[in-house]
Each structure stands twice: as C-alpha cells, then as structure tokens.
C-alpha positions as CSV (number, residue, x, y, z in Angstrom):
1,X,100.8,11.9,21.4
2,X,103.4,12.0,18.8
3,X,104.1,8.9,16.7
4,X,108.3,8.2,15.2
5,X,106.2,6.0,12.7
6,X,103.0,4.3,11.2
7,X,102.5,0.4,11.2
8,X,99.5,-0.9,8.7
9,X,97.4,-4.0,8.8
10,X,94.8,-4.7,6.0
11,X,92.0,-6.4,7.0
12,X,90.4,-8.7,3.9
13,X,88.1,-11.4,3.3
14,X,90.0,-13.3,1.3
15,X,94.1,-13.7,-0.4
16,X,93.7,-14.9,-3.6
17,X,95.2,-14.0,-7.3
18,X,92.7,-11.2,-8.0
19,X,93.5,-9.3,-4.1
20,X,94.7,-5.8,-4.9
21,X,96.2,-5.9,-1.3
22,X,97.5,-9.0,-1.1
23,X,99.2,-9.1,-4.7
24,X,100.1,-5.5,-5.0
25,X,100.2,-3.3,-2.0
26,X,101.9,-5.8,0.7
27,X,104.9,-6.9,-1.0
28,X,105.2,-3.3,-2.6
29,X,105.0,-1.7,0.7
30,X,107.2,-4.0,2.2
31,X,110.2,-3.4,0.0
32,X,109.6,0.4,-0.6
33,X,109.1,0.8,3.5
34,X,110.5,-2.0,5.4
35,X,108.9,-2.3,8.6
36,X,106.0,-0.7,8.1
37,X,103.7,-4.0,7.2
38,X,102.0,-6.7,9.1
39,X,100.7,-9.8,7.7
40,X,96.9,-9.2,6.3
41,X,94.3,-10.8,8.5
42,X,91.8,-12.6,6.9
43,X,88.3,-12.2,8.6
44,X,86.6,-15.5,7.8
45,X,82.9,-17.0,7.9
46,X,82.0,-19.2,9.7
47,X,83.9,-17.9,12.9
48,X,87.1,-20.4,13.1
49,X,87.8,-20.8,16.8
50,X,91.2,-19.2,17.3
51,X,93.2,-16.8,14.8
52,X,95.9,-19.3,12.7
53,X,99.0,-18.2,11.1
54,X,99.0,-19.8,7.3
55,X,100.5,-19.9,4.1
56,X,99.9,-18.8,0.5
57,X,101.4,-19.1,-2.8
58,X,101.7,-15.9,-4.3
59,X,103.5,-14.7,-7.6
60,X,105.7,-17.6,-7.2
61,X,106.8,-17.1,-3.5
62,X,105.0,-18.4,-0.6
63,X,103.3,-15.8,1.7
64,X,102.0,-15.7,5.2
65,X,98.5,-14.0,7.2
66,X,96.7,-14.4,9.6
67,X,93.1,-16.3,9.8
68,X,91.1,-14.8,11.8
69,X,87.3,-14.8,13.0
70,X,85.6,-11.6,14.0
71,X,86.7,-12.3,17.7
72,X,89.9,-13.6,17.3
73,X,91.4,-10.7,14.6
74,X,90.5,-8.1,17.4
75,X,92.4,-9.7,20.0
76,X,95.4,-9.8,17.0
77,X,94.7,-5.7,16.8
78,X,94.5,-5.3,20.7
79,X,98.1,-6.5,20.5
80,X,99.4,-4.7,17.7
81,X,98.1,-1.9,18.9
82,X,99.8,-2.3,22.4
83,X,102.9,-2.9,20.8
84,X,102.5,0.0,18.5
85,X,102.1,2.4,21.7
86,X,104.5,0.9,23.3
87,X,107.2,1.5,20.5
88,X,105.6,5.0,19.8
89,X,103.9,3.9,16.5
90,X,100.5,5.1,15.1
91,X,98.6,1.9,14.1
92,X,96.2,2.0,10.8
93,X,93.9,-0.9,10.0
94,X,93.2,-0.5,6.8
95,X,89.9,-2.2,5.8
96,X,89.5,-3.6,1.9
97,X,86.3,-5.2,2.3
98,X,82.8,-3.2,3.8
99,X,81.9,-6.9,5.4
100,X,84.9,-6.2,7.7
101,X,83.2,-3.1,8.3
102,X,82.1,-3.7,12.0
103,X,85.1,-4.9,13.2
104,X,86.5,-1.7,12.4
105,X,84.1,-0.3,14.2
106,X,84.3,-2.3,17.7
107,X,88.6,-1.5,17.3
108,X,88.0,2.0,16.8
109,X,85.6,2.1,19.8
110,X,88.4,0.2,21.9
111,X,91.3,1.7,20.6
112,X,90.7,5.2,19.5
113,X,93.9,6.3,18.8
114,X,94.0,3.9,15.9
115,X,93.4,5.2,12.4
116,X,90.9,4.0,9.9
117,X,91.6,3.9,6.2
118,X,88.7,2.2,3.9
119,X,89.1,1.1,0.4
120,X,86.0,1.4,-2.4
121,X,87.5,-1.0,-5.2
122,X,84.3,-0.9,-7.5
123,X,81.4,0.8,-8.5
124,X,78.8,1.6,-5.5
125,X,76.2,0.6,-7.3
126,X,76.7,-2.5,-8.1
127,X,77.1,-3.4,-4.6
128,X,75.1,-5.6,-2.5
129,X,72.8,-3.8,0.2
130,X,75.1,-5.5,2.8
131,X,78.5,-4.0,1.4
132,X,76.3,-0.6,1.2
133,X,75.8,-0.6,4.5
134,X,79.6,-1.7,5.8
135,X,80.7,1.0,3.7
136,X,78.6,3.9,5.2
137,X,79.4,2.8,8.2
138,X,83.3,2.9,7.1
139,X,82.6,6.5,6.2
140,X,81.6,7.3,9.9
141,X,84.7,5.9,11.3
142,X,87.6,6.0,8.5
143,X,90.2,8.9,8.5
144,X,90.3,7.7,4.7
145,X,88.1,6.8,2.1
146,X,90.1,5.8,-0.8
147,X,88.7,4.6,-4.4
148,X,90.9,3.2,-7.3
149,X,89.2,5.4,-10.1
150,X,87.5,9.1,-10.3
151,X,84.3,6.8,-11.6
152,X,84.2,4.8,-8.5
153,X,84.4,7.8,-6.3
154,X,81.9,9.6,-8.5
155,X,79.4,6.4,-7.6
156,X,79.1,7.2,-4.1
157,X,76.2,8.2,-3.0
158,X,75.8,12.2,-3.4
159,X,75.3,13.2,0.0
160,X,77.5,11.0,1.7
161,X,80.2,12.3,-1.2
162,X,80.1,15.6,-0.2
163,X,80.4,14.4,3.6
164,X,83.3,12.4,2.8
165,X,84.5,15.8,0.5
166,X,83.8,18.3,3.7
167,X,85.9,16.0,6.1
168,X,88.9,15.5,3.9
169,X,88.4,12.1,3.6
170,X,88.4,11.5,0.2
171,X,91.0,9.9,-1.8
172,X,91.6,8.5,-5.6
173,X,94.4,6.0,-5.9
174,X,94.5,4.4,-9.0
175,X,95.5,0.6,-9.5
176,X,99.0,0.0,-11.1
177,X,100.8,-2.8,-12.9
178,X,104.7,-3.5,-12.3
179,X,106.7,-2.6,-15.5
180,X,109.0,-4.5,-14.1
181,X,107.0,-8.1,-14.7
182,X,105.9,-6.5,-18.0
183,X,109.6,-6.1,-19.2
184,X,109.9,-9.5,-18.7
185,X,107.5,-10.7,-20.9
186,X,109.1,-11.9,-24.4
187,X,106.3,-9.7,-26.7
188,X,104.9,-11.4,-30.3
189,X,102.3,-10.3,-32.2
190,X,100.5,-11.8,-35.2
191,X,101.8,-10.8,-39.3
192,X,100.3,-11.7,-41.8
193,X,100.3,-15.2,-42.0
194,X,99.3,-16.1,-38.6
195,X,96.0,-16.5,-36.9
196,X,94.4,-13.2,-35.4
197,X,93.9,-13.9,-31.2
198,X,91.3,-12.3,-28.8
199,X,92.1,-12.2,-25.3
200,X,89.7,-12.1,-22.0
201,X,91.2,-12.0,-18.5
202,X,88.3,-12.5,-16.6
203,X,86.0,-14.1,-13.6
204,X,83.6,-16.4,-15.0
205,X,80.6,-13.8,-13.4
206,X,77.4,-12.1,-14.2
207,X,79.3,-8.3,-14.5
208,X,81.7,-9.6,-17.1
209,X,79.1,-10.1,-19.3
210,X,80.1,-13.3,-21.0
211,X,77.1,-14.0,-23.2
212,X,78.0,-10.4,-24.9
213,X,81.7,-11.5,-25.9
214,X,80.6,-15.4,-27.2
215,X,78.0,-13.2,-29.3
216,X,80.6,-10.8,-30.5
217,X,83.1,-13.3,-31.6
218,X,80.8,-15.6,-33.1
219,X,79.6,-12.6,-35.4
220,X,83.1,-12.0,-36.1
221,X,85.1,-14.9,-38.3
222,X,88.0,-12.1,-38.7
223,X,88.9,-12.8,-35.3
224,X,90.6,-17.1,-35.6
225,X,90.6,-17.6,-31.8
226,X,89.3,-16.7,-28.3
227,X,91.2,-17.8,-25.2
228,X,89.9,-16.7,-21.9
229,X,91.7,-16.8,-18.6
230,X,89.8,-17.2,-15.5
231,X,86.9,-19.1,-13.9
232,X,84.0,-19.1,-12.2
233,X,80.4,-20.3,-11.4
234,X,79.0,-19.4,-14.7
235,X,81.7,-21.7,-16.4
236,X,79.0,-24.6,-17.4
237,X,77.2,-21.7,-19.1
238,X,79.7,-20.5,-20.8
239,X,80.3,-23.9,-22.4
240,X,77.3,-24.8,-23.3
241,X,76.8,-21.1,-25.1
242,X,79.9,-22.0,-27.2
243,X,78.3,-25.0,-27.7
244,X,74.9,-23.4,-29.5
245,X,76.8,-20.5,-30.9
246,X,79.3,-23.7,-32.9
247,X,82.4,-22.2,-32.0
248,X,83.6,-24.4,-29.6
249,X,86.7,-25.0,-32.3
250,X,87.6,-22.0,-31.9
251,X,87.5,-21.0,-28.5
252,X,90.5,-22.0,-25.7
253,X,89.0,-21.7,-21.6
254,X,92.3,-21.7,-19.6
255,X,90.8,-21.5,-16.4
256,X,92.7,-20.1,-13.5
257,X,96.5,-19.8,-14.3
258,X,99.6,-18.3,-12.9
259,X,99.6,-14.3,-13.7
260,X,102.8,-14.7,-16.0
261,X,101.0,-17.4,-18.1
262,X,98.1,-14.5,-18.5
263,X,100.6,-11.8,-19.3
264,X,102.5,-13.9,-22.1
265,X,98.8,-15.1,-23.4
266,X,98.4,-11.1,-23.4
267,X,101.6,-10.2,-25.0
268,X,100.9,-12.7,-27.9
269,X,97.6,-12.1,-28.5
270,X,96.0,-9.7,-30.8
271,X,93.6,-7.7,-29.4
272,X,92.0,-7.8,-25.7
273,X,87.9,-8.0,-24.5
274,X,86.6,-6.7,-21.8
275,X,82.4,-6.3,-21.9
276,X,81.9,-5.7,-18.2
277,X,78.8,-4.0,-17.0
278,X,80.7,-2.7,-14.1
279,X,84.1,-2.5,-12.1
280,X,86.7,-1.2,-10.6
281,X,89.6,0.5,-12.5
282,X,90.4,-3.6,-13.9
283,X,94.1,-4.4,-13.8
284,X,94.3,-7.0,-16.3
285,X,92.7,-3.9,-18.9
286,X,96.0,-2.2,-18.0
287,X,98.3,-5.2,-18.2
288,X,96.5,-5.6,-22.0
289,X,97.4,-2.0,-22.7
290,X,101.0,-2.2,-21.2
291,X,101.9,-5.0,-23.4
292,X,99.8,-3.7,-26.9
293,X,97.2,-6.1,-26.7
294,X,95.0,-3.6,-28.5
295,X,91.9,-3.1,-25.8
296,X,88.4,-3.0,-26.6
297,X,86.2,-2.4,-23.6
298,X,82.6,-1.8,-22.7
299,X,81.2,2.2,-22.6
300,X,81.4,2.1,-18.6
301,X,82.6,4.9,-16.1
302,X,85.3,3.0,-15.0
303,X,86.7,1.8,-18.8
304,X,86.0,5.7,-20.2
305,X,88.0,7.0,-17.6
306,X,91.1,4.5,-18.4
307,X,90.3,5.0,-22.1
308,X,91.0,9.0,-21.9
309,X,94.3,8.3,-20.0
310,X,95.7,6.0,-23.2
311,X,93.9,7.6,-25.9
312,X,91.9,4.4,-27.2
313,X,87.9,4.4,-27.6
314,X,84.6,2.8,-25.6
315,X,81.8,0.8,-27.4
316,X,78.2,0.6,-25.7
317,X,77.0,-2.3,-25.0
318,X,73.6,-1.9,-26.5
319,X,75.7,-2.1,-29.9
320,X,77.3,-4.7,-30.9
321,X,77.5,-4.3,-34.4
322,X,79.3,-0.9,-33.5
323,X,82.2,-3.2,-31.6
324,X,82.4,-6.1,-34.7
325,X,83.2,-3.2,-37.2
326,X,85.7,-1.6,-35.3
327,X,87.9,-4.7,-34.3
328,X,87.4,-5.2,-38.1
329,X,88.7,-2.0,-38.8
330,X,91.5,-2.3,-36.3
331,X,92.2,-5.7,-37.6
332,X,93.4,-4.6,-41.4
333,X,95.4,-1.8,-40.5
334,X,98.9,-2.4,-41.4
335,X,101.7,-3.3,-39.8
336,X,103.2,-0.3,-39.3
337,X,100.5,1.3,-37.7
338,X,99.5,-1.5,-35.1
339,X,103.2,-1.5,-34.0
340,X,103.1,2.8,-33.4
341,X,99.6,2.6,-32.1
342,X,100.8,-0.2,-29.6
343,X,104.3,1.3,-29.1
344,X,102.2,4.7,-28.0
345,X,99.4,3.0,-25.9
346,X,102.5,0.8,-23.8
347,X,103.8,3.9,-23.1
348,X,101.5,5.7,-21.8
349,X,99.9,2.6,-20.0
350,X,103.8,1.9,-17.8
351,X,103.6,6.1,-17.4
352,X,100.1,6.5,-16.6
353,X,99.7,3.5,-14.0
354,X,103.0,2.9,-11.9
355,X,102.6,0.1,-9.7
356,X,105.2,1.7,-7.5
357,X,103.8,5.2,-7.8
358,X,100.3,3.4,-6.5
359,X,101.8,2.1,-4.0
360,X,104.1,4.9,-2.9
361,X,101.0,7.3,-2.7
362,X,99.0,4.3,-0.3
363,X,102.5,5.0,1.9
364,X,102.1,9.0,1.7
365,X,98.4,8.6,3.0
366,X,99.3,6.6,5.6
367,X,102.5,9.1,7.1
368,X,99.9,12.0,6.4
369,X,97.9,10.6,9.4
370,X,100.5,10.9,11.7
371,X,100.2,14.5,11.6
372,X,96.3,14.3,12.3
C-alpha cells in the first residue's frame, strides 16, 4: 500500500515538566509539520476504566492527551489507525517508555501495517529488569530504535546492538534546547563584588548523587551559594545532610519551578553541578552551557560525550578533591576570560544541540518509514 503521509502518536507514562515528548517533540512537531501529531496517550496504572481526554499546563499554555489504561489506549489506536487507512496515512506509535512495551506489541499484532518507533532515553544499565525486558521486546517489534546519545546506544546490550545494527534499526537523536527561550533570557553573571552562585537542575533521586554535591560545596567556601531546582523523594535527606554538613545558610532548595524561572536561575548563576551516576544526554546540562553557566559534571558516558562536543572537561567521581580545585581554578580567572570561555561554550551549545534540528530529524525518521 502506499501512504500520501505519516500520522504519529507517542505512547508515555506520564506528561510532566521533565517529558522529552511532551515538552519538546509535540509542540515542535506540531508547528514544523502541522497535521502530522495526535495527542500523547498516557498509559496509566492502575487501569482507569475508560480512556479520558484531559488537560495540562505546559510552558505556559495548557495542553491536551489522552488517559488511557492498557485496554482503553488500544481501542484509541484501533481507531486512529482506521482513520489513518482510510485517509491513506501510515500510522507510527511511537513508544517512550519500555513499560508501554506490550501494548505495542498486542497493536502491532492487530494492526500490522502500523509502524513501531521506540525511544532509549538513558543508560541501559541503569535500568530496572522490568524496563530491560519492555525494551528487548521493543527491539523485536520496533522499525526504530532511537537513543538521545552515542553513550546510551553504546549501553545496549552487545548482542542485541549488533541485531538492532544488522536490521537498520538503529538511531542517535540527540536532545536539544530552543535558542529561541534562551534568547529570551536577560543573562548576568557575578564581578567582582558579588557572591559566586552554584547551580543544580535536578530530581531529588538516588542517580543524581546528592550527597556528592552537599560534600563538594561544603569543602568549598569559594563557592557563596547553592540553589537547587527540583524535587523529589530524597528531599528530607537532603535537608537534614545540609543540616550536619552546617550549611544550611548557604544553600537555597527551590523545589519544582516553572522552566523560565530555572533558565534565569541558570543565566545568573556562576557555575552549574551536575554529579549524576548515570543518564541520558540531560537537557538542563545543555540549557547550563547555552547560557554560560560554566558546567562541571560527573566523568560518565553520557556527560564525556556532551563534554567533547563544547570543549569543557569531566571529573570522576571517586575524586572530589580533583572537582574543588578546579571550580577554584575556574573561579579566579578573570573577567575577560570567563566572558570568551562562556561566549565560546554558548555557541557551540545553540549550534551543537538545535532543538528544531532534534526535532526535524524525529520528522525525517518518521517519512523514512513510509518508503519501508
């Protein structure tokens, strides 16, 4: 059968201000190729009874899915994929979380002339046996397996890598940042006679390490302030390490806040943490480097492979001494060289990763199934 044009549904687990799909990619896609986007279905546990159109506040503009149980979202795929051969249209469901897995699975079985495009967002191994699983079975079904970095591909297990290779499968699309919302952002950096600011954009979780970054900036008095962004389950811990490391005067939680509060926390601050023991390709590391929040992030696949786009450096974790001397170092340079070291790592950062170009590659994918 030949197809005029492809129609693309994500299915998620969640919409929420750290969703790659539902912050980026949708509304991207939607203005770059009209037309071509339905609303992301949530897949939710427990089963609700009946799929439920709703609401969400996103980047200041209210969005709507669809919430769904395992049952219900395949009924919503039954019928978009009736209208979509109806109208001529290739249908892709395009799966961003492995839990999600085995509905892909069921549609595919129902609807073969559906495509299958699968997203790896982190490192494999730092995956639950469960999201393990719904991704090998992804790689039996998908007509794409796309990762964010070259270290997240890289993680995949060997054999099932060069499977994935052998098929054509494989895909790196790497995450992006709208210069657009950066331009936006008023940009003011310490001199001389103001305080020096860390910044950490981050879930309150075991990967980011937060017991590392306390450590670090308790060790270093150079650095006035820490203000973190985000939350999480490990908040009370979090608080009451401040508390025994005495810097609780020091140190500002925000909490959850609306991303252009983060980006002008970034854009004032003075340099940015990131400890994480693993990750994906972490978007708020390249919103620190677009706006010359100088970055210092952990020795990790992920972080090395951003680092040797922008031209900045790593630090194990096993050394923290290593990282306290070199924010030191960074931290009496003058003037004149912070500005031209941030001036050259913003633009490379806005060249580098394109929100746009992210998102216009996700669109070539998708019409390069058409011809399959």
């Amino acid at each position: 059968m030949t197809f005029r044009k492809v129609r693309v549904v994500f299915l998620v687990r969640d919409v929420g201000p750290t969703s790659m799909p539902w912050n980026d990619l949708y509304p991207i896609a939607r203005r770059i190729s009209p037309g071509t986007m339905y609303p992301p279905a949530v897949v939710g546990f427990p089963f609700k009874f009946r799929a439920k159109i709703s609401w969400k506040q996103c980047n200041e503009s209210a969005r709507k899915y669809l919430l769904c149980n395992p049952l219900s979202v395949l009924n919503y795929l039954w019928r978009l994929y009736r209208n979509a051969c109806s109208n001529g249209e290739l249908l892709i469901v395009h799966i961003h979380n492995p839990l999600v897995s085995l509905v892909g699975f069921v549609a595919k079985l129902f609807f073969p002339q559906i495509k299958i495009v699968a997203n790896l967002h982190t490192d494999w191994s730092c995956l639950l046996p469960r999201h393990k699983l719904g991704l090998h079975l992804l790689a039996t079904i998908s007509n794409r397996f796309i990762s964010v970095s070259e270290a997240s591909q890289n993680s995949i297990p060997f054999l099932l890598r060069e499977r994935l290779k052998r098929n054509g499968q494989l895909v790196i699309i790497h995450n992006g940042i709208d210069p657009k919302k950066i331009g936006c952002v008023n940009v003011v950096r310490e001199t001389t006679h103001t305080e020096t600011v860390a910044i950490v954009v981050a879930r309150m979780v075991t990967p980011k390490n937060h017991s590392f970054i306390l450590q670090l900036f308790a060790k270093t008095p150079e650095l006035h302030k820490l203000v973190w962004y985000g939350d999480g389950d490990l908040r009370p811990n979090i608080e009451d390490e401040i508390k025994r490391l005495g810097i609780h005067s020091r140190v500002e939680l925000k909490g959850r806040r609306p991303r252009s509060e983060v980006l002008n926390g970034l854009a004032k601050g003075s340099i940015y943490l990131s400890a994480s023991k693993w990750e994906g390709i972490g978007v708020a590391n390249l919103e620190a480097s677009a706006l010359g929040c100088w970055p210092f992030l952990s020795k990790i696949p992920p972080h090395d492979e951003i680092a040797l786009m922008l031209g900045f450096e790593t630090y194990p974790l096993n050394d923290l001494e290593k990282w306290r001397l070199a924010i030191i170092e960074y931290l009496t340079k003058s003037t004149s060289i912070k500005m031209d070291m941030r001036e050259m790592l913003v633009n490379k950062t806005l060249s580098k990763f394109d929100l746009e170009k992210s998102v216009s590659r996700y669109l070539e994918v998708y019409n390069e199934l058409i011809k399959k």
